[in-house]
Every structure is written in structure tokens, then in C-alpha cells.
N, C-alpha and C positions, 0 to 999 in steps of 0.2 A: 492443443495447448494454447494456451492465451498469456501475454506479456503483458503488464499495464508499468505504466511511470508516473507516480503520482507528485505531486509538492504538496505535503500538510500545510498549513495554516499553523506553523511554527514556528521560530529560531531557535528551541532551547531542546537540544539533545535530549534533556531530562524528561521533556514531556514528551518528544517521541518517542523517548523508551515506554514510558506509561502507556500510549497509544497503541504501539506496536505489542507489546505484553500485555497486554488488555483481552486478547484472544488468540486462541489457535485455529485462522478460517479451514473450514473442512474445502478442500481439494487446492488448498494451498501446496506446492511444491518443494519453493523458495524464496524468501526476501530477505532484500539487500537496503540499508540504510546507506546513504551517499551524499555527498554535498558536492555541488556542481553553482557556477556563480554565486556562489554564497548563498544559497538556498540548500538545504534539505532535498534532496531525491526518493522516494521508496520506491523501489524496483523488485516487482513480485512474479513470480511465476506458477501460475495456476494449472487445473486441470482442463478447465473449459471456461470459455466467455462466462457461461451464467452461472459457474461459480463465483466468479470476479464480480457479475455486477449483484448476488445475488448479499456479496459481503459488504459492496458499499452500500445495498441499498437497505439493510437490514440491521447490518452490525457497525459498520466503523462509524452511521451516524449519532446513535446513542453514545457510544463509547468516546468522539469528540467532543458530545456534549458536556460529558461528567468529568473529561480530561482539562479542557479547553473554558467551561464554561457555555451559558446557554446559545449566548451569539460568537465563536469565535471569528477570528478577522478574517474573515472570507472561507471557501470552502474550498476545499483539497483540488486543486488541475489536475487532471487526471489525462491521459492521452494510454488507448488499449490498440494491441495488434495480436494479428495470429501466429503463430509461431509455425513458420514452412519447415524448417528443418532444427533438428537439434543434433552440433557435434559434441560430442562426449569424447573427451581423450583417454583412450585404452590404455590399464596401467599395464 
């Protein structure tokens, strides 16, 4: 499994919803919308690394494009890890 944390090139809720609803990536698990310092967080959980980089490098750029405009202001931070364990709380 792979974790990323990204900061879009946003402030407006509204357009992270466009961005985020814009697609469903294949071996997406989970993401989480969050704001942290007053920025925006997207916190995703994939099936493998080259799933993750395979959505930034294929799909979330076009999809900024048309969300954001041609140049938006700067481009998504992105910071990826591996995911060593995962706990699940048993109902």
C-alpha cells in the first residue's frame, strides 16, 4: 500500500470538490479532504506506488487544468510513503 499527502494549488473547497469528483483513480482505496495550517490537505490511500504516481502523472494533470485553468498557482506538494502496517479496528 502507498499513502501520499498532497496540498492542491487551491483555497476554495468548491474547486477541490471539482478536482476530487473529476475522477474515480483505479487502485484508489481512500481519500480524505483536510485542512491543516490553513491550507487544504488530500490524504489518499492507494493500492501501490505506481498506482499513485501513475494518477498524478496521467490524470490529476489534465483535470487541474480544466478545473484550475491553464497555469494554476503552483503545482500540487505532494509528499508519498509506504504503508508498513495497516490497523483496522475489529467491530
Amino acid at each position: 500500500m502507498w499513502l501520499t499527502i498532497a496540498t492542491p494549488p487551491t483555497q476554495s473547497l468548491d474547486q477541490l470538490d471539482q478536482v476530487m469528483g473529476s475522477a474515480t483513480p483505479d487502485g484508489l482505496r481512500a481519500r480524505y479532504a483536510c485542512r491543516a495550517d490553513g491550507e487544504f490537505r488530500v490524504i489518499a490511500v492507494w493500492e501501490s506506488k505506481e498506482h499513485a504516481d501513475r494518477f498524478f502523472r496521467e490524470v490529476l494533470g489534465p483535470i487541474l487544468a480544466r478545473v484550475l485553468g491553464p497555469e494554476p498557482s503552483g503545482a500540487p506538494a505532494m509528499t508519498g510513503m509506504e504503508v508498513l502496517r495497516e490497523f483496522v479496528p475489529v467491530s
